[in-house]
KOLLUMDREN-268107 format. One record per residue: residue number from 1; y, z, x of N, C-alpha, C in turn. Coordinates in pm, 1 decimal. Layout:
N
PT     n        n_v        n_w        n_u       ca_v       ca_w       ca_u        c_v        c_w        c_u
PT   NUM          Y          Z          X          Y          Z          X          Y          Z          X
...
***
This chain:
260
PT     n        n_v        n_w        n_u       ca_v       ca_w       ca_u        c_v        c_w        c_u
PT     1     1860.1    -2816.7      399.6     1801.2    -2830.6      533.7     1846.6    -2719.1      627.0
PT     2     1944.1    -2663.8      600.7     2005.6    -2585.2      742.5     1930.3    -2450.0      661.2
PT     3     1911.0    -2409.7      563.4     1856.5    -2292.5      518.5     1671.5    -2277.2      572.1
PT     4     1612.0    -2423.7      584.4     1483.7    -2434.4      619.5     1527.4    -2427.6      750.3
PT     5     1642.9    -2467.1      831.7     1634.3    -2438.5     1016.9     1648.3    -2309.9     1029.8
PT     6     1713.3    -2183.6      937.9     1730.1    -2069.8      963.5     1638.9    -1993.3      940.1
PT     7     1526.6    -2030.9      824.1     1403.2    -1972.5      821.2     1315.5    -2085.5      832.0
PT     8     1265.3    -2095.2      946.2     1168.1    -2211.5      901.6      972.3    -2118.9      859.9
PT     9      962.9    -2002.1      868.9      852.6    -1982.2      778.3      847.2    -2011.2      671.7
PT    10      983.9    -2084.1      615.9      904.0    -2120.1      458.8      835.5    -2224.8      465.8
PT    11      838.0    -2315.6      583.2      745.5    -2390.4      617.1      641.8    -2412.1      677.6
PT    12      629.6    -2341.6      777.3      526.8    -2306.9      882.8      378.1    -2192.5      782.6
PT    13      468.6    -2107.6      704.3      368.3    -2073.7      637.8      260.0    -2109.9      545.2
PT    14      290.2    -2170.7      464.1      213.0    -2270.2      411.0      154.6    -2359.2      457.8
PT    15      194.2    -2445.9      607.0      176.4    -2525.8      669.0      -10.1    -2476.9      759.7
PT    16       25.1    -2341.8      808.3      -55.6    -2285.9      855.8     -217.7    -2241.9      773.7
PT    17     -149.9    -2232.6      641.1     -229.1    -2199.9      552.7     -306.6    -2326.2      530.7
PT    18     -269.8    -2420.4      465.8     -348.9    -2559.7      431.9     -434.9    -2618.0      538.0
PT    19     -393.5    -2578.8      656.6     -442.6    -2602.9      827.0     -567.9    -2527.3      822.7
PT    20     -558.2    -2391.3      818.3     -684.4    -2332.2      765.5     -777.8    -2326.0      712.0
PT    21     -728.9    -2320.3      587.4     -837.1    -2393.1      453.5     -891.4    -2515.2      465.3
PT    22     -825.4    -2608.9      498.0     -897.9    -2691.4      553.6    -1006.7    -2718.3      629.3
PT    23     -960.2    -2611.2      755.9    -1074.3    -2634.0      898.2    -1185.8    -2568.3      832.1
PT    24    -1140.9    -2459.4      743.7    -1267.3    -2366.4      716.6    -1371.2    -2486.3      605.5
PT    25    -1294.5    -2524.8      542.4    -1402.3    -2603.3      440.5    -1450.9    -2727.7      530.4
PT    26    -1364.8    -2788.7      625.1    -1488.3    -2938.4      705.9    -1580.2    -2849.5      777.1
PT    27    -1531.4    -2717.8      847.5    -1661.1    -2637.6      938.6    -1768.4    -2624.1      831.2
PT    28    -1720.4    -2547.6      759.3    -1883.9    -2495.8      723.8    -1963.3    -2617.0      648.2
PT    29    -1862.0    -2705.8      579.1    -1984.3    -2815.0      542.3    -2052.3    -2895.9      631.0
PT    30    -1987.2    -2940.4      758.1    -2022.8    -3014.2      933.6    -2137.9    -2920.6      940.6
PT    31    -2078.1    -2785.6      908.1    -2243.8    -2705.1      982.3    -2375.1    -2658.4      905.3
PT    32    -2285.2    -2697.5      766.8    -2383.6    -2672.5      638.8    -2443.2    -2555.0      630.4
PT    33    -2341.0    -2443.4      677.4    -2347.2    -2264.3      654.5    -2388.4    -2309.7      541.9
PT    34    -2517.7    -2181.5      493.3    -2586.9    -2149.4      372.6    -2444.6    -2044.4      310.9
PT    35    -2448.2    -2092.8      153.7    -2303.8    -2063.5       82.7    -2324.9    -1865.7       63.8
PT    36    -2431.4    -1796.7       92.9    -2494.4    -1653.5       70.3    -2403.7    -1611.8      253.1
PT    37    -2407.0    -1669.3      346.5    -2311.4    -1651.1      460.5    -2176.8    -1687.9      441.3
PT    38    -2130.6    -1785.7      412.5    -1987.5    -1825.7      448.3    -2003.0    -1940.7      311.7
PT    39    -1917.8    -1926.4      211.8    -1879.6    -2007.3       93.0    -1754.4    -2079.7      140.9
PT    40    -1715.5    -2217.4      117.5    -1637.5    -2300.4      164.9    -1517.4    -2198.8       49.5
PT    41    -1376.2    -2286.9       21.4    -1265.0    -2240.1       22.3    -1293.5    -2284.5     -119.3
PT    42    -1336.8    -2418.0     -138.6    -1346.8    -2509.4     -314.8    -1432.6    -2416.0     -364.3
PT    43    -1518.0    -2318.9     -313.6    -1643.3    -2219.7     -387.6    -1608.8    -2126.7     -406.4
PT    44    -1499.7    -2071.4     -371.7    -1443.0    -1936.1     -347.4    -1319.4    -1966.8     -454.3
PT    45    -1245.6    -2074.4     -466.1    -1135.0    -2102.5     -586.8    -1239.0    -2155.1     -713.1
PT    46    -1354.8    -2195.5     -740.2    -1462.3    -2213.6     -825.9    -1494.5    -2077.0     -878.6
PT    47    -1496.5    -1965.7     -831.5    -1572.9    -1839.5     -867.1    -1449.8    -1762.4     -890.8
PT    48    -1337.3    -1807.5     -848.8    -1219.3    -1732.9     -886.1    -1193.4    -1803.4    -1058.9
PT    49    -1216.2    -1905.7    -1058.5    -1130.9    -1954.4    -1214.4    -1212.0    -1928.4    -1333.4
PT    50    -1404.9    -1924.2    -1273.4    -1482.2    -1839.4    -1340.0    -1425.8    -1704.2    -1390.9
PT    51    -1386.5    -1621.9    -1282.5    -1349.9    -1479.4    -1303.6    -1222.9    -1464.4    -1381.6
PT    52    -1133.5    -1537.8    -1349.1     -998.7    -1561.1    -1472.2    -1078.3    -1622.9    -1668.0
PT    53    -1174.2    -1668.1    -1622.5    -1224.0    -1699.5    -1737.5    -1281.2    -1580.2    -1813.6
PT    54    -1298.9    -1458.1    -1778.0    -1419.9    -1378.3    -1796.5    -1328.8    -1244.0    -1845.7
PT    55    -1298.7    -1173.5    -1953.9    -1235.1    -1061.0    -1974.9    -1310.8     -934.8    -1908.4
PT    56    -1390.1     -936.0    -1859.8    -1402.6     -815.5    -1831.6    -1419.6     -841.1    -1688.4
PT    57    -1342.7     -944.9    -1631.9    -1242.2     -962.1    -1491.9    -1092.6     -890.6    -1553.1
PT    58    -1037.4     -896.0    -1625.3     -932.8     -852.7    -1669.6     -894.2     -698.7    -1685.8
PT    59    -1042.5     -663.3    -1696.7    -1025.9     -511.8    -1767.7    -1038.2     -449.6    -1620.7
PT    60    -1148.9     -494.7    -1544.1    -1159.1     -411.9    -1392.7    -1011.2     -395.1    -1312.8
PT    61     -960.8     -563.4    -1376.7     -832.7     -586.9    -1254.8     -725.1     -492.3    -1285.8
PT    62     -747.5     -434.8    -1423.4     -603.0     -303.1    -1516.5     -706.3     -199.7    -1475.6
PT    63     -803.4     -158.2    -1477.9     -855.5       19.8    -1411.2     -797.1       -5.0    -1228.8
PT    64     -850.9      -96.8    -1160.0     -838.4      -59.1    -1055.6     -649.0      -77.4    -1013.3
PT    65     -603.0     -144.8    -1119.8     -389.2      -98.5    -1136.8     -353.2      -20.0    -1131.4
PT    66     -420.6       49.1    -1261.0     -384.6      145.6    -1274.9     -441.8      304.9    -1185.9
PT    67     -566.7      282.2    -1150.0     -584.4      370.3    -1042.9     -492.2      384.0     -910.6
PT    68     -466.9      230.8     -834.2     -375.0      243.3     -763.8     -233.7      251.1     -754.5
PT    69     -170.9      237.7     -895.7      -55.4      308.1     -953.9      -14.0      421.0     -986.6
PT    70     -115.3      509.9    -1051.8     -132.5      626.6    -1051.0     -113.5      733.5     -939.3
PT    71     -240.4      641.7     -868.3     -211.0      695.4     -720.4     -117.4      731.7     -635.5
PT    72      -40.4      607.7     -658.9      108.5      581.4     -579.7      212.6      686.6     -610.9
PT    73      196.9      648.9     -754.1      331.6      792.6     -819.6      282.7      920.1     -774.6
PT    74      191.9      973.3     -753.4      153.1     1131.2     -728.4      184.3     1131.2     -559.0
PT    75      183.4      985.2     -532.0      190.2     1064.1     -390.5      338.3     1040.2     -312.0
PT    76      400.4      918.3     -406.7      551.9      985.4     -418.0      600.8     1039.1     -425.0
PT    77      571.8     1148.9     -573.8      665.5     1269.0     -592.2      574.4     1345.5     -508.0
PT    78      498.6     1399.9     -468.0      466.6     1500.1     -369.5      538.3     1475.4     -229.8
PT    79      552.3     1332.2     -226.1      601.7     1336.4      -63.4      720.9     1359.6     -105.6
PT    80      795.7     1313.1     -166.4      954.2     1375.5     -222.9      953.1     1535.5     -208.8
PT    81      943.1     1597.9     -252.4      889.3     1721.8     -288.3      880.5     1772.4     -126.6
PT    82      743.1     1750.0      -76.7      718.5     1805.5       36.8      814.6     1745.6      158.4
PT    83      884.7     1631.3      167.3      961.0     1587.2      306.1     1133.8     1658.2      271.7
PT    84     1125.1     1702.7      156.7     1265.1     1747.6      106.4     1286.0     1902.9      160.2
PT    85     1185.2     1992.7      149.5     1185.6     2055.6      142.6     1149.5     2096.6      317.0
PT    86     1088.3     2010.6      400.6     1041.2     2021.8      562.8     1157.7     1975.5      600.6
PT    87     1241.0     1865.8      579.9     1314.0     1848.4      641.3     1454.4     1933.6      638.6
PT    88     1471.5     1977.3      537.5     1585.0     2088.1      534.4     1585.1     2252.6      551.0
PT    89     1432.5     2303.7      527.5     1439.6     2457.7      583.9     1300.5     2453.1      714.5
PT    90     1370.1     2460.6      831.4     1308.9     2484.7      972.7     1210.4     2538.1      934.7
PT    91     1146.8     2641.2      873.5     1049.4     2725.9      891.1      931.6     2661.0      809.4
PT    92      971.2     2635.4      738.5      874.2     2505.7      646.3      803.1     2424.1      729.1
PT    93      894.6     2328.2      827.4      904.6     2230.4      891.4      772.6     2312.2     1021.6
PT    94      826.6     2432.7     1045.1      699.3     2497.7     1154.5      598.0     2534.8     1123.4
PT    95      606.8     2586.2     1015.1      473.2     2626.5      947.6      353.2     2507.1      859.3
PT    96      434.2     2424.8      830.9      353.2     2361.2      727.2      317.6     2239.2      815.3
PT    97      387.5     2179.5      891.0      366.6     2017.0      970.0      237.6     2039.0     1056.9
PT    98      171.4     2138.5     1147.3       73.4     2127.9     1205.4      -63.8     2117.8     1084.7
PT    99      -58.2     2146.2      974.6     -185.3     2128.7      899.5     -111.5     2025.5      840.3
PT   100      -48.5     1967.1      771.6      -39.0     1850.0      735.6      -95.5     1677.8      845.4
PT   101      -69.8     1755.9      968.7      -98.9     1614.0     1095.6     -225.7     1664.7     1085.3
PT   102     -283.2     1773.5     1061.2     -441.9     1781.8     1105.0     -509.0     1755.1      969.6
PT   103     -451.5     1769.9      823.4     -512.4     1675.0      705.4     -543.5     1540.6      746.1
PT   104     -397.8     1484.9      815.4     -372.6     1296.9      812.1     -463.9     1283.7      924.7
PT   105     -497.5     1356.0     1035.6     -659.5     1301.8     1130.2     -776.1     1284.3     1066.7
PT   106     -820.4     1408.5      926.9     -933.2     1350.1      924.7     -967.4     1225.6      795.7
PT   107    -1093.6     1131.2      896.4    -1094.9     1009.0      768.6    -1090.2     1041.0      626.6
PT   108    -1018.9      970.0      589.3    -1004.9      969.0      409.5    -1143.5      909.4      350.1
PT   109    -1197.6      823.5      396.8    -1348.2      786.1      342.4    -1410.9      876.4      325.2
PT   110    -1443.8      986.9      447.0    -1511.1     1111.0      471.4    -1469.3     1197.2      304.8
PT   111    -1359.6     1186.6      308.9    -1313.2     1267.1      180.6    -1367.5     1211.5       31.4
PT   112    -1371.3     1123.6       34.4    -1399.8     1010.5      -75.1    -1527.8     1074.1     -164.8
PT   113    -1669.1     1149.6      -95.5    -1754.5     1155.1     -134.4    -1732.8     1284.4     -223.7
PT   114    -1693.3     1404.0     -158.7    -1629.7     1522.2     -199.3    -1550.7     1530.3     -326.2
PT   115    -1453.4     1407.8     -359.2    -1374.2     1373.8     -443.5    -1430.7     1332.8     -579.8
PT   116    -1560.3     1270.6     -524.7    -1663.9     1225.4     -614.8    -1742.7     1349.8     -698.6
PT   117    -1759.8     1439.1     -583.2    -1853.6     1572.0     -661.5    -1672.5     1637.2     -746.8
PT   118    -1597.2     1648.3     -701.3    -1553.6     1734.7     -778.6    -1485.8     1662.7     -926.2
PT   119    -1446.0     1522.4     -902.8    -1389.3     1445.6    -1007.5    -1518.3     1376.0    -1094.1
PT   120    -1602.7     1341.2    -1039.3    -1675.3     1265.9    -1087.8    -1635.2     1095.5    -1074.1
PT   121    -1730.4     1046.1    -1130.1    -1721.5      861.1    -1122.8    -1620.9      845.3    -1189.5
PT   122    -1511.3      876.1    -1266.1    -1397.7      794.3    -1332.5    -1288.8      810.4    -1248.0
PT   123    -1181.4      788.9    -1356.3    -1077.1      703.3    -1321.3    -1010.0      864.1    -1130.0
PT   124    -1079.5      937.5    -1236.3     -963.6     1092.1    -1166.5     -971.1     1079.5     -990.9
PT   125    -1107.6     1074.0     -993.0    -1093.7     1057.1     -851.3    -1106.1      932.4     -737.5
PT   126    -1077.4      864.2     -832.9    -1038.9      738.9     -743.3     -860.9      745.9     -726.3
PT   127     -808.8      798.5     -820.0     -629.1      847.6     -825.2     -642.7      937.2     -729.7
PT   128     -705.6     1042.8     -704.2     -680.0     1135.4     -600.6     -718.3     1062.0     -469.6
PT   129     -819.5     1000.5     -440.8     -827.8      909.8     -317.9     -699.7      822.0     -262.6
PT   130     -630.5      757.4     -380.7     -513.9      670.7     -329.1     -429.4      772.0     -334.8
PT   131     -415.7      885.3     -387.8     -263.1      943.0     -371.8     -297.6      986.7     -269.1
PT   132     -413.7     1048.1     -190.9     -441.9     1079.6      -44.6     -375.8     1009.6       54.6
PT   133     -458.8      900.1       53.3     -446.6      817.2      160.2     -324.1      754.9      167.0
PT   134     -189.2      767.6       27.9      -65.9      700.2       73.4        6.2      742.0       65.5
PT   135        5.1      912.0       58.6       89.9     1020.5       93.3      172.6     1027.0      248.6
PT   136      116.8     1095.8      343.0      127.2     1091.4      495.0      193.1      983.8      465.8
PT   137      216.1      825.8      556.2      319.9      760.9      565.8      451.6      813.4      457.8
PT   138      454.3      820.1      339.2      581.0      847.3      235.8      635.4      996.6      301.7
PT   139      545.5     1015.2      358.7      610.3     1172.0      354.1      661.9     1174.9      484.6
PT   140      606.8     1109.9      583.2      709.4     1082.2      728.8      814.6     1009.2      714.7
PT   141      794.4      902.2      639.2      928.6      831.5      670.9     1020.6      924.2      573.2
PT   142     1009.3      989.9      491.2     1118.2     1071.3      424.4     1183.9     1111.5      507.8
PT   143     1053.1     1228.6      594.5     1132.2     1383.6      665.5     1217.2     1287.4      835.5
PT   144     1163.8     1170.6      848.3     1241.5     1113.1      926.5     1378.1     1071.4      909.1
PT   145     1382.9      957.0      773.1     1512.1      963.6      701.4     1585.6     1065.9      667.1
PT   146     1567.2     1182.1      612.5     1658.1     1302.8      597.0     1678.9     1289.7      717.2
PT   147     1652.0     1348.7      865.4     1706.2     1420.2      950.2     1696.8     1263.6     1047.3
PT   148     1771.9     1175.5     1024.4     1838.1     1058.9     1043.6     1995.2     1058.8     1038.5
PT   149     2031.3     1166.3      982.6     2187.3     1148.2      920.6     2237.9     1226.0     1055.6
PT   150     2362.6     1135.1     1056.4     2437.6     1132.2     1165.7     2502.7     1310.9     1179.7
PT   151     2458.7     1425.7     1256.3     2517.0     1511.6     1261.3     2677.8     1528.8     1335.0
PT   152     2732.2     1443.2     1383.2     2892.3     1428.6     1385.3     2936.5     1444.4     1235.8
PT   153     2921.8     1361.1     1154.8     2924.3     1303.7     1046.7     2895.1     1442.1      951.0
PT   154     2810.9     1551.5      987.3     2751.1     1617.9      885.7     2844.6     1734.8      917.9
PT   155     2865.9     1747.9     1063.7     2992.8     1835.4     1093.4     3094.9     1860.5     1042.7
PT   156     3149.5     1703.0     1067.3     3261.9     1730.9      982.8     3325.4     1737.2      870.4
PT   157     3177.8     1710.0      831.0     3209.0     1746.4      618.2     3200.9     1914.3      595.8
PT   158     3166.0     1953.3      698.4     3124.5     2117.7      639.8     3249.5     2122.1      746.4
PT   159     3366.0     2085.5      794.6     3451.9     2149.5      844.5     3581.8     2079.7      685.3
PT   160     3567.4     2023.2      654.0     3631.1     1983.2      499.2     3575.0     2087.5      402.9
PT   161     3494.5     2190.0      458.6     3435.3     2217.1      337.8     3327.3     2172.8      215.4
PT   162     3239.0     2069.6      274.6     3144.4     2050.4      178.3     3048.3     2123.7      182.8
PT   163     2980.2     2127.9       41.8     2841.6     2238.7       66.1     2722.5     2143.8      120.4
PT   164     2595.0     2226.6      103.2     2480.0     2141.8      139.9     2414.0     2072.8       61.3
PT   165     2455.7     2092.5      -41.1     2390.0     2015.2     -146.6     2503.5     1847.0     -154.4
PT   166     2584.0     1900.9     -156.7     2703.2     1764.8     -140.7     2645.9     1685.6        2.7
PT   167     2627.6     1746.6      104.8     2582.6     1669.7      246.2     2425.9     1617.9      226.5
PT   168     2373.9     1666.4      158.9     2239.7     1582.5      111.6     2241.8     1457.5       52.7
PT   169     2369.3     1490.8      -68.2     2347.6     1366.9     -185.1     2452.3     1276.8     -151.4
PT   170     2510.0     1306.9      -29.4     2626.7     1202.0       20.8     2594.1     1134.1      150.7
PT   171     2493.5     1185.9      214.0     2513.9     1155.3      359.0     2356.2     1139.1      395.1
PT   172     2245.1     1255.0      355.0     2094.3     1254.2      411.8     2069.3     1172.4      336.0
PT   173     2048.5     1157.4      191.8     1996.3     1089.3      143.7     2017.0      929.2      136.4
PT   174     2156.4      895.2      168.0     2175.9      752.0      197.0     2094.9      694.0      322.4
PT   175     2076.5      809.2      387.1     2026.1      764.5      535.5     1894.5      700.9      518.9
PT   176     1832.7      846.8      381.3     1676.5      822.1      414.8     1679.4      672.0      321.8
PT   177     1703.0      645.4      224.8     1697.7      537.9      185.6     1612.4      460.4      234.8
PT   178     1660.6      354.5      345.4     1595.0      247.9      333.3     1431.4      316.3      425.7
PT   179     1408.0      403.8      502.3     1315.2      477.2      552.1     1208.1      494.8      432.1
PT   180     1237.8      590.6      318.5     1185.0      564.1      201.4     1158.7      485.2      181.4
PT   181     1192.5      327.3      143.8     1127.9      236.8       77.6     1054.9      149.4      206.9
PT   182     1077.8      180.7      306.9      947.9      148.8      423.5      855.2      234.3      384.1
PT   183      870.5      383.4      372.0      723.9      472.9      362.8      655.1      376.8      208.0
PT   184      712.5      334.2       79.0      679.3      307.0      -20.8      623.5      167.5       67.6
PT   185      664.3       88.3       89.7      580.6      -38.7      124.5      423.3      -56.7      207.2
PT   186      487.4       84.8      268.2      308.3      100.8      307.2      252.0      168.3      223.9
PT   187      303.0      257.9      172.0      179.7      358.0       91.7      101.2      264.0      -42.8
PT   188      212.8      132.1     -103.9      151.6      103.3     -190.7       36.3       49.2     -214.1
PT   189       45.6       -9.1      -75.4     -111.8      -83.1      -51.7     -228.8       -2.9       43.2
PT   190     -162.3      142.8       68.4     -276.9      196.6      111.3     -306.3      286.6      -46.8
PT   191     -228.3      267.8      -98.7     -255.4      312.4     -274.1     -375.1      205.8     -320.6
PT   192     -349.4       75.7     -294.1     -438.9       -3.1     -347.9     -610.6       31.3     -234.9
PT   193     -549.6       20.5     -152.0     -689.5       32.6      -33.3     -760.0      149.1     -103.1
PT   194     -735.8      269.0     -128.2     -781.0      384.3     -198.9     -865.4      342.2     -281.0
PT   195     -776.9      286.2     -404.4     -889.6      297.1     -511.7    -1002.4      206.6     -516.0
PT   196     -988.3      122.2     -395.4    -1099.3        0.1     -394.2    -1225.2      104.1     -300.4
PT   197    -1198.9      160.0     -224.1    -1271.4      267.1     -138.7    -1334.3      317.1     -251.5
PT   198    -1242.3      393.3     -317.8    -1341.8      494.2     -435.2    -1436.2      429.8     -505.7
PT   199    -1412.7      323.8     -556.5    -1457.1      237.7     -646.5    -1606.5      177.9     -628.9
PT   200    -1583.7      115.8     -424.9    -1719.5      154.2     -344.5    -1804.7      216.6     -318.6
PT   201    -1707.5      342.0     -338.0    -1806.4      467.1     -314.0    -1874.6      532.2     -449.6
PT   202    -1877.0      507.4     -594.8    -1926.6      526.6     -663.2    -1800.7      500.8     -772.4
PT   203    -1835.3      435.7     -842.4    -1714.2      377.8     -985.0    -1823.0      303.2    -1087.3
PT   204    -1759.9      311.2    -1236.1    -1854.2      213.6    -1320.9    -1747.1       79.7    -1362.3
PT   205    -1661.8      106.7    -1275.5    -1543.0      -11.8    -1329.1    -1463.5      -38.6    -1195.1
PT   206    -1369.8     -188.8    -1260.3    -1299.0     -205.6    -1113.8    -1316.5     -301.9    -1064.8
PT   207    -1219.5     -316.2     -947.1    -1260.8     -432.4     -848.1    -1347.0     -418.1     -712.3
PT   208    -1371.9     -344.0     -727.1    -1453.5     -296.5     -621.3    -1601.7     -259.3     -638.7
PT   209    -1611.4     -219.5     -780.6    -1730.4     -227.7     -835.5    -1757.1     -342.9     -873.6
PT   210    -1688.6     -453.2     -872.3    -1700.7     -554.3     -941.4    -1754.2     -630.1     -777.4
PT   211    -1690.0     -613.5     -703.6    -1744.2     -629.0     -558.7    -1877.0     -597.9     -512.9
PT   212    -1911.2     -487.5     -535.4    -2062.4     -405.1     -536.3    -2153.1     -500.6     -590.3
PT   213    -2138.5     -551.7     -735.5    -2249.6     -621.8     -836.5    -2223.9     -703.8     -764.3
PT   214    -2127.1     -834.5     -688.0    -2168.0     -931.7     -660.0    -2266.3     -893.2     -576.4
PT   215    -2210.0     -818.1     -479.0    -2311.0     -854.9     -367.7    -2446.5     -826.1     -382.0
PT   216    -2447.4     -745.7     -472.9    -2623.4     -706.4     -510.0    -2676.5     -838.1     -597.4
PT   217    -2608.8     -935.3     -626.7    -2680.6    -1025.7     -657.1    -2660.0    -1173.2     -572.6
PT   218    -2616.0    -1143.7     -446.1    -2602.8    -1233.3     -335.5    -2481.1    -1364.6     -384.7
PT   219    -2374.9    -1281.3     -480.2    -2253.3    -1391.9     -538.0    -2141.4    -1381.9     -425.3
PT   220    -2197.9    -1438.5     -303.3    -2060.7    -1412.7     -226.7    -1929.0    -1529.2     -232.3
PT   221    -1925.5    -1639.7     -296.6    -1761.2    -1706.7     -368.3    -1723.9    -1552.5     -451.4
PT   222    -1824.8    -1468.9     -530.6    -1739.4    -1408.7     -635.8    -1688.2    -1282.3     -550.0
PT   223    -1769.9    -1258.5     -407.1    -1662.6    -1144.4     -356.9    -1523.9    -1218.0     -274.0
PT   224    -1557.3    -1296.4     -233.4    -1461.9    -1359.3     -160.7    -1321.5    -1397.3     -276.0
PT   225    -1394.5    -1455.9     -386.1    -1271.6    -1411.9     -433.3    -1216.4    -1308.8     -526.5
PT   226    -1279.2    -1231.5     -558.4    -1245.7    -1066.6     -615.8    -1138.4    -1016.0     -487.6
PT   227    -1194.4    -1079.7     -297.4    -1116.8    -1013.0     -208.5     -975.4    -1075.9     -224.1
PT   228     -985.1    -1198.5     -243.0     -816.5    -1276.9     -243.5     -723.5    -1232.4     -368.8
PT   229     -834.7    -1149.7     -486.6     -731.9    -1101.0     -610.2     -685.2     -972.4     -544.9
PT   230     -742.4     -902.9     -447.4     -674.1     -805.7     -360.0     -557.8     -835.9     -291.6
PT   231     -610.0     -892.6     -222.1     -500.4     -960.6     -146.6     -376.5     -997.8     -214.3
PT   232     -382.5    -1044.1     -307.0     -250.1    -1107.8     -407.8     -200.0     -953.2     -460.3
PT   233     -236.8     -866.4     -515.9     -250.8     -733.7     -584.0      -77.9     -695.8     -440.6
PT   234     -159.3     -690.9     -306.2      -57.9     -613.7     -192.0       62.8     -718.6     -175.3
PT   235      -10.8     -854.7     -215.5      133.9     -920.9     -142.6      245.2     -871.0     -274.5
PT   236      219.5     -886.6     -422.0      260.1     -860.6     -479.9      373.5     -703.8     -506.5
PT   237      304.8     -635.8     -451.2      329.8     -509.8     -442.6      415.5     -475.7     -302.4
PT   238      416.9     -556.1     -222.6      527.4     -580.5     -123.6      605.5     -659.1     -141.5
PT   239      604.5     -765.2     -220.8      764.6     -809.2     -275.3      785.2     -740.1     -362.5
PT   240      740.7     -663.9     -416.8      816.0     -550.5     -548.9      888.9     -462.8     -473.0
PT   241      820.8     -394.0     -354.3      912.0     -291.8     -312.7     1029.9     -351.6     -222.4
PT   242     1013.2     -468.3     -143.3     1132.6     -522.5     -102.3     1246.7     -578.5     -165.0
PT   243     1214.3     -584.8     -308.0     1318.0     -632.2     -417.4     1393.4     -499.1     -432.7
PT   244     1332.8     -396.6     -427.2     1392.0     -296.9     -485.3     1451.2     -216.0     -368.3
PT   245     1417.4     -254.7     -213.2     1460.3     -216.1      -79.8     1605.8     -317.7     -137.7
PT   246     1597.5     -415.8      -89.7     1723.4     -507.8      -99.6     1845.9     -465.3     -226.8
PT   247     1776.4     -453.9     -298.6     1902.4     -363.0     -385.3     1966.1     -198.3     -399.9
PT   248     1850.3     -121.0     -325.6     1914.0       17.5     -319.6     1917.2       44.5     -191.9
PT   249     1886.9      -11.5      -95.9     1898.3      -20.7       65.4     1894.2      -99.5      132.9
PT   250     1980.0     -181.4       85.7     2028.0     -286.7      133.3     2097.1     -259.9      328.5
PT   251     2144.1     -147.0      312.4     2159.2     -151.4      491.6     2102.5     -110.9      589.3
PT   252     1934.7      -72.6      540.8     1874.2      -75.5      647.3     1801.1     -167.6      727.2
PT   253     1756.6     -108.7      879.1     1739.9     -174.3      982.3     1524.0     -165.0     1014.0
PT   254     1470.2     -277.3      919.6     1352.9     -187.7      918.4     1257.0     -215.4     1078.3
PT   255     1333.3     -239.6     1135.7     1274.3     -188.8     1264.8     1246.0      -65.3     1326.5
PT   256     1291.3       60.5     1262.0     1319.2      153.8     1309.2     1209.4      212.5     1247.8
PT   257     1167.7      224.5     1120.9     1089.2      258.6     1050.4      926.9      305.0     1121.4
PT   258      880.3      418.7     1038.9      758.2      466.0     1058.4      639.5      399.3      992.4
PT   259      596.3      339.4     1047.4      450.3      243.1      962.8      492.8       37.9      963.4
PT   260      583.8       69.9      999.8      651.3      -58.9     1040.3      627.4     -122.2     1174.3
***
């Protein structure tokens, strides 16, 4: 009991949820919404256990994984790569950051079509769409975390004599830590947002194509719930990265954080 008074969302959340689902399924049957507008909640978990029934629900739900996995890793190590390298030589940091903020202005959808002529409909450029779009956040909260580290602190290791490579792997990089796995918690699900975009925008596989066919045949339980296997996809993918925040950065404060 005293662990439910200290968090009580483990109750309120669910609580809120069943409250919902509820109102939504007495409304629309009270108003007898046609199920092609608004499918009650029992029609939408009906078309979901269909789709668990169906393997080639299975196969879309591993292309569009693995597209937005794919995604994710390329735009990790690039933001590694690129916030490592801005945040520690100034001239980098002047030269390269004004076209990088003027990449992250323009829409990524806009890009999407372009991606299409040069990759074509498979897997390639729906990976380049999510490593797009979940780059920028990974790569700020890096170059923020590096140059986070306490310069008292950085002083007086180079008055001991440490080099810069020792003040990186002792001191910046602990900093950026938990900053990093904030930039990773957003990018993963703008990793996932990506490849469902691409997928819209021309794919022969997927969940998003799988989204497309419903609606061209007016199956809206089966988009509604293709949308909640999304949905589960991010929540999922945000307790992964907070499992792995809590054990390698464990002392950060994610209030501070960029995208937070």
């Amino acid at each position: 009991m005293k662990h439910l008074r200290n968090r009580p969302e483990l109750i309120l959340s669910p609580v809120v949820f069943v409250v919902f689902v509820a109102l939504w399924e007495n409304i629309v049957n009270l108003l007898e919404v046609d199920e092609i507008i608004l499918p009650t909640p029992s029609r939408i978990g009906d078309a979901l256990l269909v789709q668990f029934q169906a393997p080639i629900f299975w196969s879309n739900l591993w292309v569009t994984t693995q597209e937005a996995l794919l995604g994710f890793a390329f735009a990790t190590l690039f933001a590694i790569i690129a916030g490592t390298f801005i945040s520690q030589i100034r001239i980098v940091d002047k030269t390269f950051m004004p076209y990088l903020v003027g990449f992250q202005a323009i829409p990524k959808v806009a890009l999407a079509p372009i991606f299409l002529i040069w990759f074509g409909l498979g897997q390639t450029s729906k990976v380049v769409l999510a490593a797009t779009i979940a780059f920028f956040p990974i790569l700020i909260n890096i170059i923020e975390g590096l140059k986070s580290a306490d310069n008292d602190q950085i002083r007086m290791l180079r008055v001991f004599g440490a080099s810069r490579s020792q003040i990186f792997f002792k001191v910046q990089i602990p900093c950026a830590l938990p900053f990093f796995f904030a930039g990773l918690d957003v990018g993963i699900l703008l990793a996932i947002l990506g490849a469902v975009v691409g997928e819209f925008l021309g794919s022969q596989a997927g969940l998003g194509n799988m989204v497309l066919v419903a609606q061209f045949n007016f199956e809206t339980p089966t988009m509604f719930a293709i949308l909640l296997v999304l949905s589960a996809m991010g929540i999922i993918a945000h307790i992964i990265v907070k499992a792995f925040q809590r054990k390698f950065a464990f002392w950060g404060d994610n209030s501070n954080f960029i995208g937070n």
